[in-house]
C-alpha positions as CSV (number, residue, x, y, z in Angstrom):
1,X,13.3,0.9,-25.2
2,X,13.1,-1.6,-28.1
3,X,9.9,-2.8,-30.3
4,X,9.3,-5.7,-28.0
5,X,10.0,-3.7,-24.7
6,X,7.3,-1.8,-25.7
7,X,4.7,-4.2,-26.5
8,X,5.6,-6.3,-23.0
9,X,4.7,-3.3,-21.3
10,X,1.2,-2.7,-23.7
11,X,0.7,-6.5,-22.3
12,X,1.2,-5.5,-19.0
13,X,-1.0,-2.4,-19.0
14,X,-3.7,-4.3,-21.5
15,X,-4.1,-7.0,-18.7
16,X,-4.2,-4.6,-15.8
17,X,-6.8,-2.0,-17.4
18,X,-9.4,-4.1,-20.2
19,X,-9.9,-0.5,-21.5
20,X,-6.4,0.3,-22.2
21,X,-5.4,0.3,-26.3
22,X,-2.5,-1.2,-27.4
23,X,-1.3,0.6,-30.3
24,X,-2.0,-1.6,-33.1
25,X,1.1,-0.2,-35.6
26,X,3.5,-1.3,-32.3
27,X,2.3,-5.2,-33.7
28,X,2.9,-5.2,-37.0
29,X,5.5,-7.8,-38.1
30,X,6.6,-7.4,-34.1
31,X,9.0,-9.8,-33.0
32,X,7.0,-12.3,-31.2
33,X,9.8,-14.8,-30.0
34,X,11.7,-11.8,-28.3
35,X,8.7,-10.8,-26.6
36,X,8.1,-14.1,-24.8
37,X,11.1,-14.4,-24.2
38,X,11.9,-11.2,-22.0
39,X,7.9,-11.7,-20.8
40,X,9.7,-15.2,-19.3
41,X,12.6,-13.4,-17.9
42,X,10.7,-10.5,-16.3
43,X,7.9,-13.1,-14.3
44,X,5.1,-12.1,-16.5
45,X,4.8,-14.6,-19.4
46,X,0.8,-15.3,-17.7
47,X,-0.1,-11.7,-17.2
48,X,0.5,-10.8,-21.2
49,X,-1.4,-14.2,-22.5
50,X,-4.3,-12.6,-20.6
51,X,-3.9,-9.7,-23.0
52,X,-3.0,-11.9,-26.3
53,X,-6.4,-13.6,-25.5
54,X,-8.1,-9.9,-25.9
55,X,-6.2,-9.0,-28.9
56,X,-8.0,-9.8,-32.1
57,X,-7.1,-11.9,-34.3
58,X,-5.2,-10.8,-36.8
59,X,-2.5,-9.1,-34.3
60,X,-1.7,-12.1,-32.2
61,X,0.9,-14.0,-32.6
62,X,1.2,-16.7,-34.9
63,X,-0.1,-20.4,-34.2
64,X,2.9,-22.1,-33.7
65,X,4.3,-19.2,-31.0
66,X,0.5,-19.0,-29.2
67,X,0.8,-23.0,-28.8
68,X,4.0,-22.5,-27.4
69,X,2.7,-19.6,-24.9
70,X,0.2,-21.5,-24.1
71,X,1.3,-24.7,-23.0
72,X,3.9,-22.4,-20.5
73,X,1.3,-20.9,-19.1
74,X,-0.5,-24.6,-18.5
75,X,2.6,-25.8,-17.2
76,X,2.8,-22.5,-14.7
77,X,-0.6,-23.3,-13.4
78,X,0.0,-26.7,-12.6
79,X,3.1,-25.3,-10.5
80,X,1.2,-23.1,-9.3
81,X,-1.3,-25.7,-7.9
82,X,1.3,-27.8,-6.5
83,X,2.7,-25.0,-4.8
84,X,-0.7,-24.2,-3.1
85,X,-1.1,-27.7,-1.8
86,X,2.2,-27.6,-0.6
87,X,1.4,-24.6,1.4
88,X,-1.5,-26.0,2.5
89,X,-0.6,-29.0,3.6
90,X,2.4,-27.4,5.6
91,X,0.7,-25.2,7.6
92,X,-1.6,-28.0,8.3
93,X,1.3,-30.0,9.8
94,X,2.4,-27.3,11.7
95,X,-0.9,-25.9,13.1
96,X,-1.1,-30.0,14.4
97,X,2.0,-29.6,16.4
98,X,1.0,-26.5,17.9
99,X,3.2,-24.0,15.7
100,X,1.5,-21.1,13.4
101,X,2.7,-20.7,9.7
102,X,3.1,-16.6,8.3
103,X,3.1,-16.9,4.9
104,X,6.1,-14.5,3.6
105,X,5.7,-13.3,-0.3
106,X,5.0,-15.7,-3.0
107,X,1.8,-16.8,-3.2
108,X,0.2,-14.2,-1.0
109,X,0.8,-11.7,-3.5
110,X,-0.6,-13.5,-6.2
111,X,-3.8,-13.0,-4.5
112,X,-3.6,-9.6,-5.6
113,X,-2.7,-10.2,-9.5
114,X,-5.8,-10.1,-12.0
115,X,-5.5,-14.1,-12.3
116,X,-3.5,-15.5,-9.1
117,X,-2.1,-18.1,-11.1
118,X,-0.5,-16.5,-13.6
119,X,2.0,-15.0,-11.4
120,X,5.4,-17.9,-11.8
121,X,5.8,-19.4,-8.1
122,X,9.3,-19.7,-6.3
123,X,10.4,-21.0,-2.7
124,X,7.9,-20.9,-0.3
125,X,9.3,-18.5,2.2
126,X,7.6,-18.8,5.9
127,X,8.2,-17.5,9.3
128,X,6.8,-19.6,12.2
129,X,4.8,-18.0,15.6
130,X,3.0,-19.6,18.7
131,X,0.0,-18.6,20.1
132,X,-0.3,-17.9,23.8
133,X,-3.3,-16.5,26.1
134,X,-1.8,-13.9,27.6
135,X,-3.9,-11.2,30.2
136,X,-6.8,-12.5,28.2
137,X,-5.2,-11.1,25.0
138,X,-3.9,-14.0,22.1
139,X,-0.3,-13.3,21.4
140,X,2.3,-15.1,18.7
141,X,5.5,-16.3,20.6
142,X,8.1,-15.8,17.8
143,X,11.6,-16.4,19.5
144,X,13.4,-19.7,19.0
145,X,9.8,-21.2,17.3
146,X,11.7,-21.6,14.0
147,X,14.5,-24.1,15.8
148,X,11.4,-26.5,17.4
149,X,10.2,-26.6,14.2
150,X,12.6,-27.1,12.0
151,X,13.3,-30.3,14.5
152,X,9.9,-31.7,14.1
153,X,10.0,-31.2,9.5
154,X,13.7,-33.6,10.6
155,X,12.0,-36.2,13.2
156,X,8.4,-36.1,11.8
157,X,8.7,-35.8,8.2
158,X,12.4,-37.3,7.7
159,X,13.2,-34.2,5.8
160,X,17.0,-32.7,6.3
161,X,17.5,-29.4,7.4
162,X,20.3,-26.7,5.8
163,X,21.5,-24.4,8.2
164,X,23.7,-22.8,6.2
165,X,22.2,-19.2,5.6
166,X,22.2,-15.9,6.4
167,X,18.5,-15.8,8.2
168,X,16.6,-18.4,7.3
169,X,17.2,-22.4,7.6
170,X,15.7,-24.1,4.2
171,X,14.3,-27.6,3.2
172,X,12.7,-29.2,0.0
173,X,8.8,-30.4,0.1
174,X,8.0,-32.0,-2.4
175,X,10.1,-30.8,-4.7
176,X,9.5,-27.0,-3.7
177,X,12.3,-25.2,-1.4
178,X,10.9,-24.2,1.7
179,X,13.2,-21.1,3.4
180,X,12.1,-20.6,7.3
181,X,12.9,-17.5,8.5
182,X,14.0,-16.8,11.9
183,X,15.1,-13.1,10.9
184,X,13.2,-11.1,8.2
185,X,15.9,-9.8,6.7
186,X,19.5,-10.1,6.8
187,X,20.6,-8.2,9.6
188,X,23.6,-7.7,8.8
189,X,23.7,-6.4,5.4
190,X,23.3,-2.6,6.3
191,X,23.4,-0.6,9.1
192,X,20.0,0.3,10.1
193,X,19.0,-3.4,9.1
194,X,18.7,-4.2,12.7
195,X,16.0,-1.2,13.2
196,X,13.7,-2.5,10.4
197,X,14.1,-6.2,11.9
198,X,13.0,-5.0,15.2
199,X,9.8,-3.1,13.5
200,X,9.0,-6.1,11.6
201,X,8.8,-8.1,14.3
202,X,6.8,-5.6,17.0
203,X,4.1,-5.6,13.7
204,X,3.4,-9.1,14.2
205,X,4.0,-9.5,17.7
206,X,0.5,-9.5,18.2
207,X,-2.6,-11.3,16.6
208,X,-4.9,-8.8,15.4
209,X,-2.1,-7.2,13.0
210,X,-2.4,-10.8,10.5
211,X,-5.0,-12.2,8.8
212,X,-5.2,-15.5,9.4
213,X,-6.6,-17.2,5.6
214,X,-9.0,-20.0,5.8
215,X,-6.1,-22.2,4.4
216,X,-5.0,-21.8,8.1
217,X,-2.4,-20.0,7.6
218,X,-1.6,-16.7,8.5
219,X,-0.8,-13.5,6.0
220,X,1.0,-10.5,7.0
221,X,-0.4,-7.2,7.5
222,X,-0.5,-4.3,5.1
223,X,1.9,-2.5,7.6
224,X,4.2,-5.4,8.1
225,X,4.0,-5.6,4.2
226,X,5.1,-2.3,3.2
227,X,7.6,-1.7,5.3
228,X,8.8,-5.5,4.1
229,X,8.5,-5.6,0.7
230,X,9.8,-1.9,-0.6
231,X,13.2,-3.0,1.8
232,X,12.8,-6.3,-0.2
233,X,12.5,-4.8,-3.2
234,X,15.0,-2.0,-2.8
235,X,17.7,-5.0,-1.9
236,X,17.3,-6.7,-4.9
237,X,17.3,-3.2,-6.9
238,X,20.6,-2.1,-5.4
239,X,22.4,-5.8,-5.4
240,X,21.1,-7.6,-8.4
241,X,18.0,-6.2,-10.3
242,X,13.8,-5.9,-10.1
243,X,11.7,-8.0,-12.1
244,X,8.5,-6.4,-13.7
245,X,7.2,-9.2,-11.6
246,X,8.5,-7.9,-8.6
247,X,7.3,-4.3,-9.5
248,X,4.0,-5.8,-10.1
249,X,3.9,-7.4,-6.8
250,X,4.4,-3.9,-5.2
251,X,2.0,-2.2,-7.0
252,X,-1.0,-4.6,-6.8
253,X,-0.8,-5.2,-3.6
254,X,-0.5,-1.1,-2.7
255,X,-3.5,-0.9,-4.7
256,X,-5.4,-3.6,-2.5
257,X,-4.0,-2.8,0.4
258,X,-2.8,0.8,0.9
259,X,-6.1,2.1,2.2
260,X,-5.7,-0.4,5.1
261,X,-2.0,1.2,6.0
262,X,-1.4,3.1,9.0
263,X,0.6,5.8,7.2
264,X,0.7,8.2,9.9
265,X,3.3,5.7,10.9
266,X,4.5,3.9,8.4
267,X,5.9,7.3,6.1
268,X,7.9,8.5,9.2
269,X,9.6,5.2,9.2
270,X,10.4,4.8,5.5
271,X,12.1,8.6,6.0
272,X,14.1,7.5,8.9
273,X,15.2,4.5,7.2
274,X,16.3,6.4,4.0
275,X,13.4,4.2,1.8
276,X,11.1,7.1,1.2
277,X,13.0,8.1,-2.2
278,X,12.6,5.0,-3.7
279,X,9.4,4.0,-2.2
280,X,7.8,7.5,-3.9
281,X,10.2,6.5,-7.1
282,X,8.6,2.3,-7.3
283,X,5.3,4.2,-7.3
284,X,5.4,6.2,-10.0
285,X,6.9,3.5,-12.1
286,X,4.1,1.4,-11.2
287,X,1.2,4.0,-11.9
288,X,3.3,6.2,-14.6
289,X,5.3,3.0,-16.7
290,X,2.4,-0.2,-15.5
291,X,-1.0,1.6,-15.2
């Protein structure tokens, strides 16, 4: 682990925990540029100016680079406020035709970060239900919603419609790609994807396991998240890589949520499905390596 490796992480621990030290010597004529630049890469250029702004003086960077830093992390909020609206204002439009929006990722998690909107924004990734009144119970209808819906974005909103992917169609709001799911994941990417699509989809089958946000619309639940997230995150880590962003994501929202988890349930899963390795291994990289 090089110089600046270690001070992201100090960043990252600094911003999480106000008490933690960073190790003053680890600053001295420290590479600044390199830092911002892999704290760019790795999703967690915000989270570390948090820190810089508790560092004293004379171990910050220098004027020039905090300027710089600064005016990214401006230009990240301002997505991020665009991307709220956007969310809002979409769930909104489908709430008026009838048709619930689950928020997927994103912008729920940032919820859970010290300052929401200094976690970068991406696609907004969504997954549409109905309600129905069913032996005096509300339900959300999930099959085929995603096809009446996608019709109405085309015939309301003049906004074309890509079809082209593995489980989820996508179009662009406002500048912001939107990517509705009809599957969770791709189903067929591993063998026992089809088991963990089926379990996604029984945990929201019915209303009492979301929260629905006052934005109007809805979040998932800590058990839907779990099992969702660790499969998410173990995909990227086995065909591409994970982000200290991403790890983040996992960890804060354990920390807010896990309490609220059904475990009794949720751990026999994760061993059936071969995830309870790496679940146990993302935890103690987030409490051991994060704080």
């Amino acid at each position: 682990m090089t110089t600046s490796d270690q001070i992201l992480i100090s960043l990252i621990r600094k911003a999480l925990c106000i008490k933690y030290k960073i190790d003053a010597c680890l600053l001295v004529d420290s590479n600044w540029e390199e830092v911002t630049v892999a704290a760019t890469v790795q999703g967690v250029l915000g989270l570390c100016y948090e820190s810089i702004e508790n560092t004293p003086a004379n171990q910050r960077p220098n004027l020039d680079c905090l300027m710089k830093w600064f005016g990214q992390v401006e230009y990240m909020k301002a997505c991020y406020d665009a991307h709220r609206k956007a969310i809002t204002e979409l769930a909104q439009f489908y709430n008026e035709h009838g048709i619930t929006m689950m928020l997927l990722k994103g912008y729920g998690l940032s919820l859970y970060w010290p300052t929401p909107n200094h976690r970068p924004v991406g696609d907004i990734d969504i997954f549409l239900l109905k309600e129905v009144l069913y032996n005096s119970k509300v339900q959300l209808l999930i099959d085929g919603i995603w096809r009446e819906a996608d019709q109405m974005v085309y015939e309301k909103l003049g906004i074309k419609i890509e079809s082209n992917h593995e489980h989820h169609t996508c179009f662009t709001y406002k500048g912001i790609m939107v990517e509705n799911h009809y599957d969770f994941i791709n189903v067929r990417a591993h063998k026992d994807a089809q088991q963990i699509e089926d379990k996604l989809k029984e945990l929201i089958s019915v209303r009492g396991e979301s929260c629905l946000n006052s934005s109007g619309f809805l979040l998932p639940s800590p058990d839907f998240n779990v099992i969702f997230l660790i499969r998410h995150l173990g995909q990227h880590f086995a065909g591409e890589r994970v982000t200290l962003r991403q790890l983040l994501d996992w960890g804060l929202f354990l920390k807010n949520e896990g309490s609220k988890v059904d475990w009794k349930k949720i751990v026999p899963f994760l061993k059936q499905m071969g995830i309870w390795t790496f679940f146990n291994q993302t935890n103690a990289i987030c409490e051991d390596i994060l704080g």
